[in-house]
Backbone bond lengths (Angstrom), bond angles and torsions (degrees), N, CA, C in turn:
res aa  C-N    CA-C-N  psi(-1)  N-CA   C-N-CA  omega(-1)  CA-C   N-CA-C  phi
1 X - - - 1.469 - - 1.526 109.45 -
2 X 1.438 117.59 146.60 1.483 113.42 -178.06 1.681 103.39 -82.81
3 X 1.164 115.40 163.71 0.830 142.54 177.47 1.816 127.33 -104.47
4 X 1.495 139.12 92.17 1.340 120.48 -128.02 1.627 65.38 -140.27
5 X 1.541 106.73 124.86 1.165 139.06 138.17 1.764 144.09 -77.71
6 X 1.466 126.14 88.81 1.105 105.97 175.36 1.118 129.79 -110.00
7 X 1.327 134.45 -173.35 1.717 140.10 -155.84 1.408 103.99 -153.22
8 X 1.224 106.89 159.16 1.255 112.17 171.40 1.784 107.14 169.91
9 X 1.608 96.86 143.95 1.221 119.92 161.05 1.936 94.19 59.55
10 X 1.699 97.46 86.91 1.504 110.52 -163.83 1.594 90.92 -113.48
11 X 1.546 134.90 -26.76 1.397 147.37 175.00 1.734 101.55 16.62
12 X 1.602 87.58 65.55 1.865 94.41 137.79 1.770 100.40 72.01
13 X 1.745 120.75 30.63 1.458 116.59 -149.97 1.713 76.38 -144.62
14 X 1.360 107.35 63.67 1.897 110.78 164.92 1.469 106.33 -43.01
15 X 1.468 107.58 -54.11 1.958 90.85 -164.65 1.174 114.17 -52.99
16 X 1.455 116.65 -41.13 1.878 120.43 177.75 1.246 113.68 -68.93
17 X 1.316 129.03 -35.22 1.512 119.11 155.11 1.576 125.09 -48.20
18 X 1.264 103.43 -50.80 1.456 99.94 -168.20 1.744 102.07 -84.29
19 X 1.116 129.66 0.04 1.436 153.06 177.55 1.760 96.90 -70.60
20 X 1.661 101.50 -67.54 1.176 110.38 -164.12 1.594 115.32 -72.31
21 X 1.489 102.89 -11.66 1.204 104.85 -169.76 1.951 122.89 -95.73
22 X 1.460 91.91 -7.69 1.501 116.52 165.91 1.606 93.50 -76.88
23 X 1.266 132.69 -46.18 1.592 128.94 -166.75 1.809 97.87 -56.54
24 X 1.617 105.04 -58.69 1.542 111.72 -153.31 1.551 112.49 -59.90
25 X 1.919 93.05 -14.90 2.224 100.63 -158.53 2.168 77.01 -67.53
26 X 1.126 102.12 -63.46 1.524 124.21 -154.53 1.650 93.81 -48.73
27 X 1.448 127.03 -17.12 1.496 119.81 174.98 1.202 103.47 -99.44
28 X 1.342 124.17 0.81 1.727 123.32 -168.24 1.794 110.33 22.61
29 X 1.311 110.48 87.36 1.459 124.27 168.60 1.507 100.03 -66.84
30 X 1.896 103.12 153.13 1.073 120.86 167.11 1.597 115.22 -90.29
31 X 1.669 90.51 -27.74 1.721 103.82 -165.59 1.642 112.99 -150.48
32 X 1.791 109.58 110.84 1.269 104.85 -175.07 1.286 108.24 -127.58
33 X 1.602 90.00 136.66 1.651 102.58 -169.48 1.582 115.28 -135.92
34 X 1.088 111.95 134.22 1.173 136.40 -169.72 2.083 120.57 -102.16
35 X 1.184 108.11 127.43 1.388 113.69 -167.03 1.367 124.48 -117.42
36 X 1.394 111.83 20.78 1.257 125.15 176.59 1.628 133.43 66.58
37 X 1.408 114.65 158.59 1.116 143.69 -163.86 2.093 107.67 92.63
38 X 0.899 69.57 66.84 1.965 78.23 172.35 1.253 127.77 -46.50
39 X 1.552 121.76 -72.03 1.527 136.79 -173.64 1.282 132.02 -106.33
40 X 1.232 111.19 -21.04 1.724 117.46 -171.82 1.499 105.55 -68.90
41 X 1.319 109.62 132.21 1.361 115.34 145.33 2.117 101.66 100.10
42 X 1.347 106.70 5.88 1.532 117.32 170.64 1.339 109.92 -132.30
43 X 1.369 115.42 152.74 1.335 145.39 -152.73 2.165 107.96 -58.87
44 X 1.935 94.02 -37.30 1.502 106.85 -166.33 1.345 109.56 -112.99
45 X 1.582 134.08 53.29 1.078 137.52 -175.98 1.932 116.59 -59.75
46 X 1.012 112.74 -51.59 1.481 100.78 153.81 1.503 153.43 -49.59
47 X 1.677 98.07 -47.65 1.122 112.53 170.20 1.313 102.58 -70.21
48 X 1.671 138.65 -36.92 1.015 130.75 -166.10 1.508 110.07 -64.74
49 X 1.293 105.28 -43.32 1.636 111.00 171.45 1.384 120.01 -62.08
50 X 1.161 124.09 -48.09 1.579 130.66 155.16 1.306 110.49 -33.13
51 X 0.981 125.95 -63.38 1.886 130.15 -152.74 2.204 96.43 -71.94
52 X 1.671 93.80 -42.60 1.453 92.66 170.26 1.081 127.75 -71.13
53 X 1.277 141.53 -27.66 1.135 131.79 -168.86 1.767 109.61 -111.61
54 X 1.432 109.33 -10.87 1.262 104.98 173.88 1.661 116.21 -107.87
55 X 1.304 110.40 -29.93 1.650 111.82 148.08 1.523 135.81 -72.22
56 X 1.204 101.65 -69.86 1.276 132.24 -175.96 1.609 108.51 -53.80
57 X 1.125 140.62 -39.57 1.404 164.60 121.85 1.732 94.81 75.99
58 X 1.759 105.97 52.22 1.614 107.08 159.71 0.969 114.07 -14.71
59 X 1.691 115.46 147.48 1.293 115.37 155.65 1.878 121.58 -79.52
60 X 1.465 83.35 -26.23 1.553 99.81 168.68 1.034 125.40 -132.14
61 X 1.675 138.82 139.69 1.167 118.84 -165.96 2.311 94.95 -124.92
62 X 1.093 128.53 139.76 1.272 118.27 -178.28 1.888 90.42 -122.91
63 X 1.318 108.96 145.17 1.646 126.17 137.58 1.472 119.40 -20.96
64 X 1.327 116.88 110.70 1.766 102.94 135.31 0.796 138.50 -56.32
65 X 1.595 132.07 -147.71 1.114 137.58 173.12 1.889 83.01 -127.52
66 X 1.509 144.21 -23.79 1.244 127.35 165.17 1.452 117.28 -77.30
67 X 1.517 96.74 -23.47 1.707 95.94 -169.40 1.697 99.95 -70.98
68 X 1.347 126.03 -29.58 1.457 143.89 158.17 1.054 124.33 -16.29
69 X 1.472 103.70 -77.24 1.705 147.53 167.26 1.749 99.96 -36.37
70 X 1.528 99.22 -77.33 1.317 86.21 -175.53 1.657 128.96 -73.86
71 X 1.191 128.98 -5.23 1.351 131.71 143.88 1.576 133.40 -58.68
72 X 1.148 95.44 -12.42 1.721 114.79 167.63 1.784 124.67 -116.09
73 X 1.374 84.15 4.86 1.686 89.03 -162.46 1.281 113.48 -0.88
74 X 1.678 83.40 97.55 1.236 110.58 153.19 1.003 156.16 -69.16
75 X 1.190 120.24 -28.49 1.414 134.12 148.29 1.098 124.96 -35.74
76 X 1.715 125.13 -47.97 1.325 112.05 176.01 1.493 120.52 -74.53
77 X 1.667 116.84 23.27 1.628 110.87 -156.15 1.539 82.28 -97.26
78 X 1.582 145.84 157.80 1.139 155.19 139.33 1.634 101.12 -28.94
79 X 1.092 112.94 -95.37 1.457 123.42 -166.48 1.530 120.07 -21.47
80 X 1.404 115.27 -34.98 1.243 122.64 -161.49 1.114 112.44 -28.66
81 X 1.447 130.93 -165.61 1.446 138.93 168.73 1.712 100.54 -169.78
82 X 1.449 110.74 48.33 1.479 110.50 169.68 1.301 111.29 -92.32
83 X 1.123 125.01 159.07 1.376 142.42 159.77 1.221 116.35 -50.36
84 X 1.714 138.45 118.04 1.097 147.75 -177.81 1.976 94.86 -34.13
85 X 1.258 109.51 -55.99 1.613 97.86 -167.31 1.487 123.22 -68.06
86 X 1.326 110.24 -49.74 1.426 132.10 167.20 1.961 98.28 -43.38
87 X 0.863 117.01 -78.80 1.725 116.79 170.21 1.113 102.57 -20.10
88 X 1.347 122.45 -74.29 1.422 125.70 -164.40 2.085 108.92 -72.47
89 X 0.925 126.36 -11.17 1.270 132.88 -175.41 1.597 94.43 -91.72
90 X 1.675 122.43 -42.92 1.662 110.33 -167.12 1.737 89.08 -88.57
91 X 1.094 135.68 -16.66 1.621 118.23 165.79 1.107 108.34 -62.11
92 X 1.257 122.68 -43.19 1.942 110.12 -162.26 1.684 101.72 -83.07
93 X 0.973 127.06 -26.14 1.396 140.97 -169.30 1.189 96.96 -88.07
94 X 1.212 156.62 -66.26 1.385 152.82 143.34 1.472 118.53 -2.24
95 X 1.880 114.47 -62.94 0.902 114.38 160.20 1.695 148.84 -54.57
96 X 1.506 97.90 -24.06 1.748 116.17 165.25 1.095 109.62 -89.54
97 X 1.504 132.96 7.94 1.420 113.68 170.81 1.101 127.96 -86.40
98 X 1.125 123.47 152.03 1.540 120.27 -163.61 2.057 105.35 -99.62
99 X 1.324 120.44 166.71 1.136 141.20 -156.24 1.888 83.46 -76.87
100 X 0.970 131.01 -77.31 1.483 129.13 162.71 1.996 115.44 -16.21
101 X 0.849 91.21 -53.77 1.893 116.87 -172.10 1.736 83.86 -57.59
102 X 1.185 107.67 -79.43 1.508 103.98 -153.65 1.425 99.57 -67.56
103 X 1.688 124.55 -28.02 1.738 91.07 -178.08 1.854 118.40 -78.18
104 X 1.455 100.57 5.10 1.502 115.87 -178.28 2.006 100.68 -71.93
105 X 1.592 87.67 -55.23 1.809 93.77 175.31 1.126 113.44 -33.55
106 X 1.903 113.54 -66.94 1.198 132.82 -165.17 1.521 117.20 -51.52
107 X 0.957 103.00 -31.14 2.121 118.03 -170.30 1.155 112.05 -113.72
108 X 1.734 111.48 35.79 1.582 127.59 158.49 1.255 110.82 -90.72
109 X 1.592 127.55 139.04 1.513 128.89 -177.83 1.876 107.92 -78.00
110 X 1.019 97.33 156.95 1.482 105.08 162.77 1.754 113.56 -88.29
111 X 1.205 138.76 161.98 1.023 158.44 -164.09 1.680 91.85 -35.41
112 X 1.162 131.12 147.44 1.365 152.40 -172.79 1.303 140.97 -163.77
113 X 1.346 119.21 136.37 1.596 132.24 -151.78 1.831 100.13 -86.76
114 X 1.510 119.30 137.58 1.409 113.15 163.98 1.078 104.19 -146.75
115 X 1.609 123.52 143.60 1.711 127.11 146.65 0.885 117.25 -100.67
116 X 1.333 112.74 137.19 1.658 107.64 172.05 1.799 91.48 -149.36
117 X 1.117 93.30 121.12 1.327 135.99 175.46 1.678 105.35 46.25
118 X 1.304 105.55 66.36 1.351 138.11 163.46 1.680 111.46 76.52
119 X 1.481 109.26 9.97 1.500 123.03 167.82 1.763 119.96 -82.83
120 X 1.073 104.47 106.58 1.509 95.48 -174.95 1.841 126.67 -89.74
121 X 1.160 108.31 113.21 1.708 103.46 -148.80 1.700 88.28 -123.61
122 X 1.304 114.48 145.02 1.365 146.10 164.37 1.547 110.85 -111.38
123 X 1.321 98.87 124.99 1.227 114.35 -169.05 1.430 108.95 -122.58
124 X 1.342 145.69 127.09 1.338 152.87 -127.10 1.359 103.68 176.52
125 X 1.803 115.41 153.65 1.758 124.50 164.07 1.241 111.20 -60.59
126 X 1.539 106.27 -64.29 1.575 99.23 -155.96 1.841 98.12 -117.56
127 X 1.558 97.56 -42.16 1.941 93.04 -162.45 2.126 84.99 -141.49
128 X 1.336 120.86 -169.44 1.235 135.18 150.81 1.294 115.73 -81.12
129 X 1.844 121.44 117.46 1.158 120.78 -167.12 1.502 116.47 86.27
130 X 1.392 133.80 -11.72 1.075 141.34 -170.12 1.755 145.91 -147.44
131 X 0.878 142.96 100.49 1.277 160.11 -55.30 1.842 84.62 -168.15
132 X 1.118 100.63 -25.26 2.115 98.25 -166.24 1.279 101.25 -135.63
133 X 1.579 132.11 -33.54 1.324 148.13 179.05 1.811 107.49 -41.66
134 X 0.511 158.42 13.27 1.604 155.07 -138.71 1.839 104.39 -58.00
135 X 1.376 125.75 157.81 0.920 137.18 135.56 1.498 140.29 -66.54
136 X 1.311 129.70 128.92 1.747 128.77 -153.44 1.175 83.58 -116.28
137 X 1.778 108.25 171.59 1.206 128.64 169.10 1.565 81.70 -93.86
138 X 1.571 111.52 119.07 1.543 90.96 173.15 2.141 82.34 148.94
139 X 1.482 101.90 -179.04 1.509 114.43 154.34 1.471 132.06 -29.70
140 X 1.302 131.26 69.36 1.892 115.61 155.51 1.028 132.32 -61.28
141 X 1.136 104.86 -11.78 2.261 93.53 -167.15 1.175 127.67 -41.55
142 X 1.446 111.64 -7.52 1.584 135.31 163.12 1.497 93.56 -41.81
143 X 1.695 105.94 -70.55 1.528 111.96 -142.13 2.180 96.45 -89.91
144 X 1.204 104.52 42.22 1.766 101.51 -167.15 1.527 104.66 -76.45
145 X 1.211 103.61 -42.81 1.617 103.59 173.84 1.258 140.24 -64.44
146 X 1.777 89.64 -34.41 1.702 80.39 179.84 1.291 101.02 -96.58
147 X 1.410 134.13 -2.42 1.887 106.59 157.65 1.193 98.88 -76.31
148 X 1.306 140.20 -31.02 1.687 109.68 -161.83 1.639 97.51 -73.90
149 X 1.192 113.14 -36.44 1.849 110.67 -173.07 1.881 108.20 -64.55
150 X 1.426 116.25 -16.11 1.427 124.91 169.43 1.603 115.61 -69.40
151 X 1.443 111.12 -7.81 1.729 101.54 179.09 1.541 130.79 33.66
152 X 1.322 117.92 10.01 1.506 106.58 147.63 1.095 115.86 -115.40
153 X 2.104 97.30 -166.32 1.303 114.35 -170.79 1.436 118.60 -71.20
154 X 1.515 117.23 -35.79 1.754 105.71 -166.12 1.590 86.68 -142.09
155 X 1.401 111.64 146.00 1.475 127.06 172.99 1.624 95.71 -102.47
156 X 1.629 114.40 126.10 1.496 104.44 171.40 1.431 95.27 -115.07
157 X 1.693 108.47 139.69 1.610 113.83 -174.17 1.490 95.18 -143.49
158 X 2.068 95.42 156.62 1.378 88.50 153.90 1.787 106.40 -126.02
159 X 1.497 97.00 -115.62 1.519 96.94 155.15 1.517 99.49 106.55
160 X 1.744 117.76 -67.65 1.438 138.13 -161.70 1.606 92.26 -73.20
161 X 1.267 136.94 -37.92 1.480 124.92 176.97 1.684 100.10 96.54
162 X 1.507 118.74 15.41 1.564 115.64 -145.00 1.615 104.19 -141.68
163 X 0.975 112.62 73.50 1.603 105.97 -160.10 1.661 115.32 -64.19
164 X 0.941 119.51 156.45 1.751 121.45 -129.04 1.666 117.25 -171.29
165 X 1.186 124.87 94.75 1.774 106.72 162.11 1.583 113.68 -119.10
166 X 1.538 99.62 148.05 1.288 86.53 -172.90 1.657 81.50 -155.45
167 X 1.256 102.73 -169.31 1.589 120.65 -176.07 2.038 101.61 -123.01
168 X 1.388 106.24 126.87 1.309 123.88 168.34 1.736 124.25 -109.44
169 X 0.809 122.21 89.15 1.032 114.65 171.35 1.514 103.96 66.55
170 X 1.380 118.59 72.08 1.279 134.10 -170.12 1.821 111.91 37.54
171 X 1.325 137.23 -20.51 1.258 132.38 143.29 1.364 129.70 -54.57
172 X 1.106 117.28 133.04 2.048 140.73 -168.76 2.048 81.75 -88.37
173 X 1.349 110.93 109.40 0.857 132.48 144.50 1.561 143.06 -109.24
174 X 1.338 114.54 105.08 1.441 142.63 -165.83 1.793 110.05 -81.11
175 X 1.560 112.02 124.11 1.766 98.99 164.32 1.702 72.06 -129.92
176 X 1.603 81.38 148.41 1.677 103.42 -152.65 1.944 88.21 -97.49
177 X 1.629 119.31 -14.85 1.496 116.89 -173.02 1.545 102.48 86.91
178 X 1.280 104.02 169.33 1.463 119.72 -157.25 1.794 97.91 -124.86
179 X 1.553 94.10 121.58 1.906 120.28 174.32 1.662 98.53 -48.46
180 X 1.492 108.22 -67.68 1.460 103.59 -175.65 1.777 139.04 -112.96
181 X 0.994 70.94 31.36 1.867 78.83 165.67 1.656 90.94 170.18
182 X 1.344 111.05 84.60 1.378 127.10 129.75 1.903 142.35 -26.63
183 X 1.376 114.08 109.26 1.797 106.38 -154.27 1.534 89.37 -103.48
184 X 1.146 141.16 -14.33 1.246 157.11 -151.38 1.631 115.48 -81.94
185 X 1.969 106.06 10.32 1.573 102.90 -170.23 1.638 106.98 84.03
186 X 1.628 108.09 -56.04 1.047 104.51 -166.13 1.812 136.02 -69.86
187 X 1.158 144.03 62.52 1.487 149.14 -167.90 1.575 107.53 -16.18
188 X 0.959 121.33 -17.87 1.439 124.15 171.53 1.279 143.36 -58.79
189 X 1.567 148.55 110.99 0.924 121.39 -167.73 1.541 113.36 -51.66
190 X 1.377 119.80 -165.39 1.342 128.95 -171.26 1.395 117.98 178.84
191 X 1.212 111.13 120.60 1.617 122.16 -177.74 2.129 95.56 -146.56
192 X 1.831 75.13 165.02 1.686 89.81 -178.40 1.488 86.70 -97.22
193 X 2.270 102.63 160.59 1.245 118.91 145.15 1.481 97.94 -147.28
194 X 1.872 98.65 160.84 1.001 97.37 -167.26 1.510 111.39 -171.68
195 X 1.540 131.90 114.02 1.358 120.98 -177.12 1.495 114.02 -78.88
196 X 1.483 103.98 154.95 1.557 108.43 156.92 1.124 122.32 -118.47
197 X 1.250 118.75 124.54 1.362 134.02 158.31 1.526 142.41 -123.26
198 X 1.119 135.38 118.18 1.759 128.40 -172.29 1.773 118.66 76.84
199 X 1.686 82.73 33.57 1.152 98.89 -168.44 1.099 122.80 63.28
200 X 1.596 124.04 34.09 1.453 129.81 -172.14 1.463 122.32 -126.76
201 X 1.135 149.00 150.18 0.937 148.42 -178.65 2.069 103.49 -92.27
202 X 1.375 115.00 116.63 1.361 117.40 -164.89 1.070 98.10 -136.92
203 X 1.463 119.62 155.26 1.868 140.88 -164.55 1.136 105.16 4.33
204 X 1.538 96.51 84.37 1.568 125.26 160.87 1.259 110.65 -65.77
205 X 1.316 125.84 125.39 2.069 127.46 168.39 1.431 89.87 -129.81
206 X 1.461 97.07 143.25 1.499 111.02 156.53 1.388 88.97 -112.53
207 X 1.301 129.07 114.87 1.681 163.99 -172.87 1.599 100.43 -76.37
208 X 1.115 124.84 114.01 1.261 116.95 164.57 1.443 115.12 -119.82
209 X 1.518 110.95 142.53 1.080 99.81 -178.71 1.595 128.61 -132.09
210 X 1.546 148.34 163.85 1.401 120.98 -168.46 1.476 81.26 -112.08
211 X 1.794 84.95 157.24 1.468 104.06 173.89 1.438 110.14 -160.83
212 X 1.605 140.00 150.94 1.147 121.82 -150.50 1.223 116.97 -100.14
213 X 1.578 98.71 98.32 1.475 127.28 170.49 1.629 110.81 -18.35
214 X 2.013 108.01 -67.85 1.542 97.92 -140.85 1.878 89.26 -84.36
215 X 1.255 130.38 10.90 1.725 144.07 158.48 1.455 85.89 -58.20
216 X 1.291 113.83 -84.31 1.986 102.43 -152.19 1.214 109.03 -49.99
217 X 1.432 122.49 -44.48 1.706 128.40 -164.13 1.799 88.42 -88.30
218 X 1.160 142.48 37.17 1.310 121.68 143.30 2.133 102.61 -122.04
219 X 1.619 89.65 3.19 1.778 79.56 -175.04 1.359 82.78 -102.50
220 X 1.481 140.55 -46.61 1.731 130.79 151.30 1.409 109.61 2.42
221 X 1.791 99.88 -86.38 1.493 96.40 169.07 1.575 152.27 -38.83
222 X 1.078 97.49 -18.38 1.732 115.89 -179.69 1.488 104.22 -111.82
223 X 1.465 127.36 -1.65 1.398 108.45 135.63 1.481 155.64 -72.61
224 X 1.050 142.42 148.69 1.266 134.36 169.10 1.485 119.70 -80.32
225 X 0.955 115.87 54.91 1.915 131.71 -167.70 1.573 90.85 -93.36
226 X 0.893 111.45 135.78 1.474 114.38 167.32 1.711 85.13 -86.76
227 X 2.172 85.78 164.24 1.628 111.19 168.06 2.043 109.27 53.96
228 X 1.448 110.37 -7.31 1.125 115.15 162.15 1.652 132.35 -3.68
229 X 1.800 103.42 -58.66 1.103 119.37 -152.02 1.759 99.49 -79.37
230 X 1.423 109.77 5.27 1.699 102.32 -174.93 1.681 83.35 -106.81
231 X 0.586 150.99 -101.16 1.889 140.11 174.77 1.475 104.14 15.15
232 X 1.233 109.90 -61.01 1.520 116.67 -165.46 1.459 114.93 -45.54
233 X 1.459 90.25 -53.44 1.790 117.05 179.64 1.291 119.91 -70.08
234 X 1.560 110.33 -11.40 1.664 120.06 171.60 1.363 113.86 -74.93
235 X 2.211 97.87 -37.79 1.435 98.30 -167.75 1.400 130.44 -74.52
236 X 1.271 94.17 -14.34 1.867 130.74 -169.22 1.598 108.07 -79.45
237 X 1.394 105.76 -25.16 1.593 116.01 -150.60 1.467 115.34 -121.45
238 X 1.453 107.22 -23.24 1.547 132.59 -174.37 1.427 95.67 48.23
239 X 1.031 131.16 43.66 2.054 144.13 150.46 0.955 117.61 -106.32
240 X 1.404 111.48 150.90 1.819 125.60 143.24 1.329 142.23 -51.28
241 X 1.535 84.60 -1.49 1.689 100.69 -160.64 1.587 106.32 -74.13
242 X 1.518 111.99 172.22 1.503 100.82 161.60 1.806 129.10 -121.42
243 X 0.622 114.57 -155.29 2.004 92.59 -167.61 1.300 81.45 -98.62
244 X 1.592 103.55 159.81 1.325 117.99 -175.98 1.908 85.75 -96.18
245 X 1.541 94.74 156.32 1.580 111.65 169.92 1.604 106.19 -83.01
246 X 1.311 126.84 127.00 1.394 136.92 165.94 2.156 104.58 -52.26
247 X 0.751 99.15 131.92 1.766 117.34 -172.72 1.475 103.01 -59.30
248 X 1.532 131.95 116.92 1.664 114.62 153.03 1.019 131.66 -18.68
249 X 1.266 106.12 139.65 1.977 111.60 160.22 1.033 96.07 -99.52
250 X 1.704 104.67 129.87 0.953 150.12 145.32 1.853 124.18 -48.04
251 X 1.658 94.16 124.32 1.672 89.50 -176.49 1.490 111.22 68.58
């Protein structure tokens, strides 16, 4: 039976890549696939792209919804609706990317159909059709239509940072969790593995792995990233949350 490794949502966090990538040698994958958002919002956006595409050497590589962003720089559009920090994190990250880096962005697929060995799986960022939509541990009925209008067996997503299976609308929908910044409590990196056989999806792991946390958040620190300090507090915290502001003094 093959052995199908996926990844997702690695945003610019080399040590957890190259962390995770000591885990995947020792499982010897047949098939590694990657679900986007690469660099935004971590300290090593180049190298991170480097180490993936010249090690790591997906079999598939898909779009985020940041890897997106920064191919459109977005930030400078009026309309936006980013977060003062996130804005300021895809400018500076934008700006360190290298001429290599961005044609790597550019020649990422959008959401994509595979069988492998009579399992029919859709593979996507966040939802089917959707790029920001994510799947929660929690309520979809939001997302009922567009898995049932997806006609296969398993939706693989990331996006939420929150690794997750559940059933949508009679589809087995999977978020495989996030390599570099984990929302799950857990500080760990995190990727899916998983064989197929009989057309089945068999010994499912969500793989976790350690890697040295207070390393990234001191090379964090020695960047000039704007809005930084809410990343920092993600990496520390394994949340979404954002740091609370310390209270005025008074008088």
């Amino acid at each position: 039976m093959p052995r199908i490794v996926v990844i997702s949502d690695i945003h610019g966090n080399l040590d957890a890549l190259q962390a995770v990538w000591g885990d995947v040698r020792r499982r010897k994958a047949d098939k590694i696939l990657f679900l986007g958002d690469a660099v935004a919002f971590g300290p090593e956006p180049n190298e991170t792209i480097e180490f993936l595409s010249d090690v790591v050497k997906p079999d598939l590589v898909l779009r985020g919804n940041t890897d997106r962003y920064l191919l459109e720089s977005l930030w400078k559009k009026k309309e936006h609706n980013l977060q003062p920090a996130v804005a300021q994190s895809l400018e500076w990250t934008a700006g360190k990317l290298s001429k290599k880096s961005n044609e790597y962005l550019s020649k990422m697929a959008d959401e994509t159909r595979l069988e492998i060995d009579g399992l029919k799986l859709l593979l996507c960022h966040a939802s089917p059709g959707s790029d920001e939509i994510g799947v929660k541990a929690g309520d979809n009925e939001h997302l009922s239509a567009a898995f049932e209008s997806a006609k296969v067996d398993v939706v693989l997503c990331g996006h939420t940072h929150v690794p997750y299976r559940t059933r949508i609308a009679g589809t087995e929908a999977i978020n495989v969790g996030s390599v570099g910044f984990p929302f799950d409590r857990d500080l760990r990196a995190c990727y899916l593995s998983f064989f197929v056989g009989d057309g089945e999806i068999q010994e499912l792991t969500f793989c976790k792995v350690s890697y040295p946390t207070d390393r990234t958040v001191a090379k964090m620190n020695e960047t000039e990233m704007g809005g930084k300090s809410l990343f920092v507090h993600r990496l520390l915290t394994g949340t979404a949350s954002e740091p609370k502001l310390a209270p005025e003094k008074q008088g």
